[in-house]
TIDREN-625543 format. One line per 4 residues: number of its first residue (from 1); their letters; for each residue x, y, z of C-alpha. Coordinates in steps of 0.1 Angstrom, whole numbers. Example, Ala and Ser with C-alpha at 12.3 -4.5 7.8 and 13.67 -1.06 7.14 Angstrom:
<sites>
1	AS	123:-45:78; 137:-11:71 .
</sites>
This chain:
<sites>
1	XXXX	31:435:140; 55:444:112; 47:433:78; 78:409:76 .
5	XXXX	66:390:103; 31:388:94; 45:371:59; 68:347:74 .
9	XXXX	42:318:65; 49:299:43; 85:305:41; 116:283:35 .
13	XXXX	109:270:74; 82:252:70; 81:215:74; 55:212:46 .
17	XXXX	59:218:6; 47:256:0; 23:262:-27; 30:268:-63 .
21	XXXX	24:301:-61; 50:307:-32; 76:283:-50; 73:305:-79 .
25	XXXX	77:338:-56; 110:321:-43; 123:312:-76; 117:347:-91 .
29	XXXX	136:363:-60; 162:336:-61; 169:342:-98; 171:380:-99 .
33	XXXX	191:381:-70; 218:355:-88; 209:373:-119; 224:411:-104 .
37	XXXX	255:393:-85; 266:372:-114; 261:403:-139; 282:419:-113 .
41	XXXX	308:392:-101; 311:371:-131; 312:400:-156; 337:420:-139 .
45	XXXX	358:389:-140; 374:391:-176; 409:410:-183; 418:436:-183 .
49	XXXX	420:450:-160; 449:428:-155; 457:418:-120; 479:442:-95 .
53	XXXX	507:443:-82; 504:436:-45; 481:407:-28; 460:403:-62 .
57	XXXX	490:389:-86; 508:372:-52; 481:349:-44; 473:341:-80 .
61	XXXX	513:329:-81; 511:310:-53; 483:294:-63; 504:285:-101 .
65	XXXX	531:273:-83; 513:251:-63; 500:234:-91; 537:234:-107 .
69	XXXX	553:219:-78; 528:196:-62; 535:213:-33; 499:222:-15 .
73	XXXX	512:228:20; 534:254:21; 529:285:-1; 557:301:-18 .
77	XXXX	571:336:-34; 601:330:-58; 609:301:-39; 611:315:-6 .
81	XXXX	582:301:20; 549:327:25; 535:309:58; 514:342:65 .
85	XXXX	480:327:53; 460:297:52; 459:277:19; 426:270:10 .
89	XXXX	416:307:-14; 450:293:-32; 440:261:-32; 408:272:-52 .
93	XXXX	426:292:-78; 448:261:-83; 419:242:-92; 402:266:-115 .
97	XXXX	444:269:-134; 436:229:-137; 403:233:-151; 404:261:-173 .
101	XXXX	445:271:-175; 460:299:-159; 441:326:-165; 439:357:-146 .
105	XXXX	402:358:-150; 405:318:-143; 421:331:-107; 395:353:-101 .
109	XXXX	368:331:-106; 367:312:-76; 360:344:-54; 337:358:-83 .
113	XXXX	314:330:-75; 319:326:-35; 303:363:-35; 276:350:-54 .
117	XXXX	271:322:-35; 274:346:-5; 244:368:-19; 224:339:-25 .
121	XXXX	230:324:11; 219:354:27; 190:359:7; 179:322:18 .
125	XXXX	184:328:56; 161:359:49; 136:341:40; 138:319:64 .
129	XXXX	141:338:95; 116:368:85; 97:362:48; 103:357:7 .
133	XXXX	102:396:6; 129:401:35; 150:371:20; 150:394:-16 .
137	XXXX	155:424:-2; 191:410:20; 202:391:-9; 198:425:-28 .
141	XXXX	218:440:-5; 243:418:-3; 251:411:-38; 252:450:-49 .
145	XXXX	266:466:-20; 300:486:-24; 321:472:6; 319:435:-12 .
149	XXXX	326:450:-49; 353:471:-35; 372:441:-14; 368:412:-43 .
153	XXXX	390:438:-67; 421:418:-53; 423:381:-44; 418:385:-9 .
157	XXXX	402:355:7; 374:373:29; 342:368:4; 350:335:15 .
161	XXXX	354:334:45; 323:361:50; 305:327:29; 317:306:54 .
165	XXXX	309:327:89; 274:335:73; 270:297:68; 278:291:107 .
169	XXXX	254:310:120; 230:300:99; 238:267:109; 239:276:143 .
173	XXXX	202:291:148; 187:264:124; 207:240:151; 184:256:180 .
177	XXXX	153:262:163; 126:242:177; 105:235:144; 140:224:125 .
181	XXXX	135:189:107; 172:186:107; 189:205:139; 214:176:137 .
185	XXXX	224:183:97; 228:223:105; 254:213:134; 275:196:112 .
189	XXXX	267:228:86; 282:250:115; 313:229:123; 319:228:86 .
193	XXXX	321:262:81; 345:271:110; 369:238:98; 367:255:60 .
197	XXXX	372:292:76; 400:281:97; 417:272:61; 406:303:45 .
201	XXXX	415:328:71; 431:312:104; 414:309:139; 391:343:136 .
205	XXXX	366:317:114; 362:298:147; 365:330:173; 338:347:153 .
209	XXXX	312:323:154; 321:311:184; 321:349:201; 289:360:185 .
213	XXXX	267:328:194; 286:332:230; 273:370:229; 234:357:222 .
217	XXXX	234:325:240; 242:351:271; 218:374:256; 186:344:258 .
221	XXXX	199:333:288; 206:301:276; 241:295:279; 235:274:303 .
225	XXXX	208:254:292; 224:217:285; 192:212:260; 213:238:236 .
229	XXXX	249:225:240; 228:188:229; 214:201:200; 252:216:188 .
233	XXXX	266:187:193; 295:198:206; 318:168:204; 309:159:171 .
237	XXXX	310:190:156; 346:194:172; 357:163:156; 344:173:122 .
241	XXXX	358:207:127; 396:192:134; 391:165:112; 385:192:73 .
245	XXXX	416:218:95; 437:197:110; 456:182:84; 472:211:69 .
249	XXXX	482:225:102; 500:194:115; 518:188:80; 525:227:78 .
253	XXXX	542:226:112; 554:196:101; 577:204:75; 586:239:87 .
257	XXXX	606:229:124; 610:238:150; 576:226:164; 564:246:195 .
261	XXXX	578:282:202; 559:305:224; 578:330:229; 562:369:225 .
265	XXXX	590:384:214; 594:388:175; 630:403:159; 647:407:124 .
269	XXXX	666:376:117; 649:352:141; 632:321:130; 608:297:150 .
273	XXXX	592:278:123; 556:277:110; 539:268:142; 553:304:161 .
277	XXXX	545:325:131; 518:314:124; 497:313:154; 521:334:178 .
281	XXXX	534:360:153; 503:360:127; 472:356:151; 485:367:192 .
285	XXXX	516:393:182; 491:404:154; 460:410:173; 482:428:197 .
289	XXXX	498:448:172; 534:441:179; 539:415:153; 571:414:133 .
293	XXXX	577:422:104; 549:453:110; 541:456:69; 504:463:74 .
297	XXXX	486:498:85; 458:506:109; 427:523:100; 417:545:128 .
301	XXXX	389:537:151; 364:561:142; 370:556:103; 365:516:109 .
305	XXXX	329:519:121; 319:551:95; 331:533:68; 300:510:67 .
309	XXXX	277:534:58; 297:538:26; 308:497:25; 270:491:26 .
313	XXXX	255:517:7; 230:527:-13; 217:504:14; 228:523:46 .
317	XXXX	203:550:41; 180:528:54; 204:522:86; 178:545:110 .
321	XXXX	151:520:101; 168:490:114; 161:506:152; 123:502:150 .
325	XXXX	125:468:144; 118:442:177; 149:422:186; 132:403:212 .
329	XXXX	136:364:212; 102:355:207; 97:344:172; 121:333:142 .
333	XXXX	124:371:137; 132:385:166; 158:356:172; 178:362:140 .
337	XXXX	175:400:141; 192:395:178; 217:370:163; 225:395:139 .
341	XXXX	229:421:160; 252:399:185; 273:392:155; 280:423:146 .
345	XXXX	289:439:175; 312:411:185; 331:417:150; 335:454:158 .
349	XXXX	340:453:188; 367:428:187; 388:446:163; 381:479:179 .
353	XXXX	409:467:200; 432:455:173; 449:465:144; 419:470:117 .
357	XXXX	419:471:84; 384:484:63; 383:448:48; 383:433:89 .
361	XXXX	345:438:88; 334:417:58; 323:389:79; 294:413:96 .
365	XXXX	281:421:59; 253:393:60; 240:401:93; 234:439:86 .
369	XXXX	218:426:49; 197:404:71; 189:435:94; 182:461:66 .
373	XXXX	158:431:47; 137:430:78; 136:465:78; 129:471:42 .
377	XXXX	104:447:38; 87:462:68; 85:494:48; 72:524:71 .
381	XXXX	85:564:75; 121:556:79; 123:534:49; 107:565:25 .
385	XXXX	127:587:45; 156:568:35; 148:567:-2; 145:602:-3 .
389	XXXX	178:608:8; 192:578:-17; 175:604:-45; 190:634:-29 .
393	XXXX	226:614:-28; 223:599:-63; 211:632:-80; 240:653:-67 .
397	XXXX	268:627:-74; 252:626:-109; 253:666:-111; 290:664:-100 .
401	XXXX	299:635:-125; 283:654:-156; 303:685:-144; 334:665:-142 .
405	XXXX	325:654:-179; 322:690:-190; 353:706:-169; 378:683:-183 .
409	XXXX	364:683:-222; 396:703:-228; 418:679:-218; 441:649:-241 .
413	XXXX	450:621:-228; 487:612:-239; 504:582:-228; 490:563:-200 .
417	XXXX	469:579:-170; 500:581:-145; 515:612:-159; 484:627:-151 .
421	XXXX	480:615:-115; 490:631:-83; 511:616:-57; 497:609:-18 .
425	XXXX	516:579:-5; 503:586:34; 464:578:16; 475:545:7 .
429	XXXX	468:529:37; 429:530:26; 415:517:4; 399:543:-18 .
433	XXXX	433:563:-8; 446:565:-47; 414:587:-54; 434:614:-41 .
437	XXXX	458:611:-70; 431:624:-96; 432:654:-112; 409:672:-135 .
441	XXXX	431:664:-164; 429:626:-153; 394:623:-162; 408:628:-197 .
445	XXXX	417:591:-193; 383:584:-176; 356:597:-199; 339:568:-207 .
449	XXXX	334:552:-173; 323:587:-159; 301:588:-182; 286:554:-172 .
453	XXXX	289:563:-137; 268:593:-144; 240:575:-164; 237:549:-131 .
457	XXXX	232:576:-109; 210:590:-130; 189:557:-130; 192:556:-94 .
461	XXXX	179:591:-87; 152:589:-111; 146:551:-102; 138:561:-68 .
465	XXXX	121:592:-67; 86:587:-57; 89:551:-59; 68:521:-42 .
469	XXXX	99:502:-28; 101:475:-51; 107:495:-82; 133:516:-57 .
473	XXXX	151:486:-48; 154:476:-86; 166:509:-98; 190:508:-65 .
477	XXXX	206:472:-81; 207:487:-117; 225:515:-105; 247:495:-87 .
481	XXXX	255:470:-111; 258:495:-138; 281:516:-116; 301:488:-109 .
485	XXXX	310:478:-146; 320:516:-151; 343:510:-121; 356:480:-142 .
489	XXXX	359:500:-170; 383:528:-152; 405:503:-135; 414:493:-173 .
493	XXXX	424:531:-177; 448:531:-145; 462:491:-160; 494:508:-166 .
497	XXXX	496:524:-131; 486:490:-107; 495:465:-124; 533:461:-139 .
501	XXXX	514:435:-170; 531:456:-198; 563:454:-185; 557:415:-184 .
505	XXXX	553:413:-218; 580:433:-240; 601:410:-211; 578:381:-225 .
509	XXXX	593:391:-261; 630:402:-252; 659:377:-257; 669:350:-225 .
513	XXXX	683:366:-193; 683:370:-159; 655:391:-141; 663:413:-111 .
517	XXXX	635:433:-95; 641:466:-76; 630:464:-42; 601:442:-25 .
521	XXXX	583:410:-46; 547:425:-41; 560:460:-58; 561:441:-92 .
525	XXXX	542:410:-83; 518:408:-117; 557:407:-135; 561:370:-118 .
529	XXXX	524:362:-131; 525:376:-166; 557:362:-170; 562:327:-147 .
533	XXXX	597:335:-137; 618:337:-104; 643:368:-99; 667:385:-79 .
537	XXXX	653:409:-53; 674:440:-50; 675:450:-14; 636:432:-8 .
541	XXXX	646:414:23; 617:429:41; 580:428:48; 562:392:40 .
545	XXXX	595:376:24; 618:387:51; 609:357:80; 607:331:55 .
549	XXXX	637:340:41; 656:326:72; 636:292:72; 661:265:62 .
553	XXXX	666:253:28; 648:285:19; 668:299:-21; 692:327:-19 .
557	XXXX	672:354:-43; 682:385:-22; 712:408:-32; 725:442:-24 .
561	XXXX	739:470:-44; 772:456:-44; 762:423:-62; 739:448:-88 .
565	XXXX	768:462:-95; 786:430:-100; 759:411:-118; 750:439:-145 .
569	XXXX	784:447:-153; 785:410:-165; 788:401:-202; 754:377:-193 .
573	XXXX	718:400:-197; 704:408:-172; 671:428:-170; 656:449:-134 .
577	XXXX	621:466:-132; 618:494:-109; 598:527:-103; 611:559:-131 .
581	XXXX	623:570:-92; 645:550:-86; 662:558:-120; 690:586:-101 .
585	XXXX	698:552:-73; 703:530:-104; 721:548:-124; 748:563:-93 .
589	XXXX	750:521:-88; 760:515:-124; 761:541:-143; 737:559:-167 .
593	XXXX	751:542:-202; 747:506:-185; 708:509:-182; 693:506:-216 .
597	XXXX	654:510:-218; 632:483:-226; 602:500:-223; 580:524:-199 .
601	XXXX	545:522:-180; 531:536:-159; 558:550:-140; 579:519:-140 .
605	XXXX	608:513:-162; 626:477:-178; 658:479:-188; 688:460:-193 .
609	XXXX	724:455:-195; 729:454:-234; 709:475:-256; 684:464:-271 .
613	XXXX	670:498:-289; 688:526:-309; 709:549:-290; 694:580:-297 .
617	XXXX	657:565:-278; 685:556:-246; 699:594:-248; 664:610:-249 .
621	XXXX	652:585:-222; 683:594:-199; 681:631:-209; 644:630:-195 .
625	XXXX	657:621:-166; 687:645:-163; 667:674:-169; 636:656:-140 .
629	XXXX	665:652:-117; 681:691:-126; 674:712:-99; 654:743:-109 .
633	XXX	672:773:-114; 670:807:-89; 640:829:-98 .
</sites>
């Protein structure tokens, strides 16, 4: 029998108080496991880096506003109604703006500590279902892993909800297990988490639980078995689920008539209220990928599925081992392995046939922690194997980052990292895509954090060769964590390039006016943070603002080029941020001796109607521009 089963006595499961000596075990693996996350999640908290522009500074704002207005039931973007998303990750950073002000660290608290709570969680229901060791090893995973560093960099609510699906199955199989004290407590625990999901994320909080237990109670052959549908307590847990969701579905549809459209057919200019786009547009159109407006990519299949052995890793090296391991329903362990397993697959499968997104698969995280703790703790050929390779991985990354160090010794670093970055628009749609804008004179900008990130995997390679497991685990979570801070560390050098913050302030310190913002909201979205204004949107009546926009009642803050034109010829100020691109569009609008530079970052320009600087820093900033626009002359 494998070693994790053989120590599952006198484990969390027991009915009896454990001795002080196991009590102590558990505390130890409880603490260094908080101890690694909240180095990790708490300390990469603090600003900068500032938040970006996109989804990080959009839900921060709604969440300000709805503090401002009092109004916790329909999200908005300068005013107009965002009905894309449940409430409840805004509703969080609202709360933490109440306790400790608005903050951008203060709006990424709330998910800062759901992944630690999610770490935590999954170590627990390792120990659990297979022993103390198995419990420390998945909370290890879980809390230093690069898939959950990676997609808590923006406020996105699926830590979360990964929290909340982890915490239904959990409740689900401590429901059913025949030496549970409390089966009745855990069904309430499972009908908790879907209600809470379904206001973090919408109805896949309830379709993956549901799905996966579906998958296993098929599985056991117990689907059937009207002793299992009486220990869920199906009725009641219904009621508890529609009692914490409810609400804020009825009031949202509610106040955004008309009440119930079905129709599947989705156009520019149409509106159905909240009920249609939410469910319809947002959850059926979505999953079917014809939903309007279409202002999301698709990962493609194969890169959906790979992807985990870099969103889990340095743990996916042990990946192999996970296949020796018995999934047969005949113990604690063999149940939750098989649970596991059946939540996974549902996950992937399920969005194998939808539109995916690398994120999409954050809710599986705890199950393959749980898989790769059993496995771990049960040690064996595959498990050495695999920490061989981590040293073989580790040592030649170092090697390249110390090389990297060396090749770009001759390089300054002028200005701000974007004038050293490439272009690759197409990448985008991933999420590591802007790593295919460095060059070798970017690290110029990105010497200190390469330099961390080489001394982590240094620690890891020489952490883990020739290691028992425990001292390879623990040089695996330094590395991590270290590695992580010097990730930290280079998203303060690209600041200027994400996030529009500097911009926000000289705007912050420039006389009264009138804001306009070229193009989209989410292009300059940290600029309504920084600065808690509204604006005009210059030709942004697309993407998330577009539907909304038609919703009665909803504020007029779209204009074309002809009002631009009207507007900045005005003897009012008026100030517009836009990309250094769209400098050549701007000026054929207005005219080059109407736009007056504030300032420059990043690639993004404010200016204004009435000068605020000399004229001889407008006629080099325009010249810079007449001779980028020139064409090049014949060879």
């Amino acid at each position: 029998m494998e070693h994790s089963d053989v120590e599952r006595a006198g484990t969390g499961g027991q009915k009896t108080g454990q001795p002080v000596g196991d009590r102590l075990t558990f505390l130890r693996s409880d603490f260094i496991v908080l101890f690694f996350a909240a180095v990790i999640y708490l300390g990469c908290i603090v600003s900068p880096p500032s938040l970006m522009d996109d989804s990080d500074a959009v839900l921060a704002q709604i969440g300000r506003t709805m503090l401002q207005t009092g109004d916790w039931v329909i999200a908005r973007l300068d005013g107009v109604p965002y009905l894309e998303k449940p409430p409840m990750g805004c509703w969080l950073m609202a709360v933490s703006y109440r306790i400790f002000g608005v903050h951008d660290w203060a709006a990424r608290l709330p998910l800062a500590l759901a992944a630690i709570l999610l770490a935590w969680a999954t170590c627990r229901y390792g120990r659990w279902a297979f022993s103390a060791r198995a419990g420390f090893y998945a909370g290890l995973v879980m809390a230093t892993c690069i898939g959950l560093f990676l997609f808590t960099r923006i406020q996105i609510p699926d830590a979360l909800l990964t929290l909340s699906i982890c915490l239904s199955f959990w409740g689900f199989q401590r429901a059913l297990e025949p030496e549970e004290p409390h089966p009745r407590f855990w069904s309430v625990v499972l009908a908790a988490s879907m209600g809470i999901g379904l206001l973090l994320k919408g109805l896949i909080a309830a379709v993956f639980p549901v799905g996966g237990i579906l998958v296993y109670l098929v599985a056991t052959r117990q689907l059937f078995s009207r002793k299992v549908w009486q220990k869920l307590h199906v009725f009641t847990g219904a009621l508890i689920l529609l009692a914490i969701a409810a609400p804020w579905h009825v009031l949202a549809t509610l106040r955004m008539p008309p009440y119930f459209v079905f129709t599947m057919h989705a156009g520019p200019g149409q509106y159905h209220g909240f009920f249609w786009f939410y469910f319809m547009n947002e959850h059926v159109l979505r999953f079917l990928n014809l939903r309007y407006p279409r202002d999301y990519d698709t990962v493609p299949r194969l890169y959906f599925w790979l992807f985990h052995l870099l969103w889990l890793f340095p743990w996916s090296v042990y990946f192999p081992a996970i296949a020796k391991l018995s999934f047969k329903p005949v113990d604690r362990a063999g149940r939750t392995r098989l649970l596991a397993l059946c939540w996974t697959g549902f996950i992937l499968i399920f969005f194998t046939f939808s539109t995916t997104q690398e994120y999409y698969s954050m809710p599986c995280y705890p199950a393959l922690a749980l898989l790769l703790g059993s496995a771990i703790a049960g040690e064996g050929k595959w498990i050495k194997r695999g920490t061989r390779v981590l040293t073989v991985i580790t040592g030649c990354a170092a090697i390249a980052a110390i090389a990297i160090l060396f090749l770009s010794r001759g390089y300054s670093a002028p200005g701000d990292i974007s004038s050293a970055l490439s272009r690759n628009p197409k990448a985008y749609k991933l999420s590591l895509g802007h790593m295919e804008d460095l060059t070798l004179a970017s690290f110029a900008y990105l010497r200190l954090p390469l330099a961390m990130a080489a001394l982590a995997l240094v620690i890891g390679c020489l952490g883990t060769f020739k290691a028992n497991m425990r001292r390879a685990t623990l040089a695996a979570a330094i590395m991590m964590a270290l590695f992580f801070h010097a990730a930290r560390v280079a998203m303060v050098a690209f600041d200027p390039y994400l996030s529009s913050r500097p911009l926000a302030e000289a705007l912050l310190k420039s006389p009264d006016g009138t804001l306009i913002v070229d193009r989209h909201y989410y292009f300059f979205s940290s600029i309504f943070f920084y600065t808690n204004r509204s604006a005009l949107l210059l030709n942004g009546r697309f993407m998330n603002l577009e539907y909304g926009s038609y919703a009665p009642g909803a504020p007029n803050v779209f204009i074309n080029d002809a009002q631009f034109h009207d507007l900045w010829l005005r003897p009012e100020r008026y100030y517009i941020v836009a990309n250094e691109s769209a400098m050549p569009r701007l000026e054929g609008l207005v005219g080059g001796q109407e736009l007056s530079l504030i300032t420059e970052s990043g690639g993004k320009v404010l200016l204004t109607n009435h000068a605020l600087t000399p004229p001889t820093q407008q006629a080099a900033f325009h010249a810079r521009f007449l001779s980028q626009a020139a064409p090049s002359a014949p060879d």
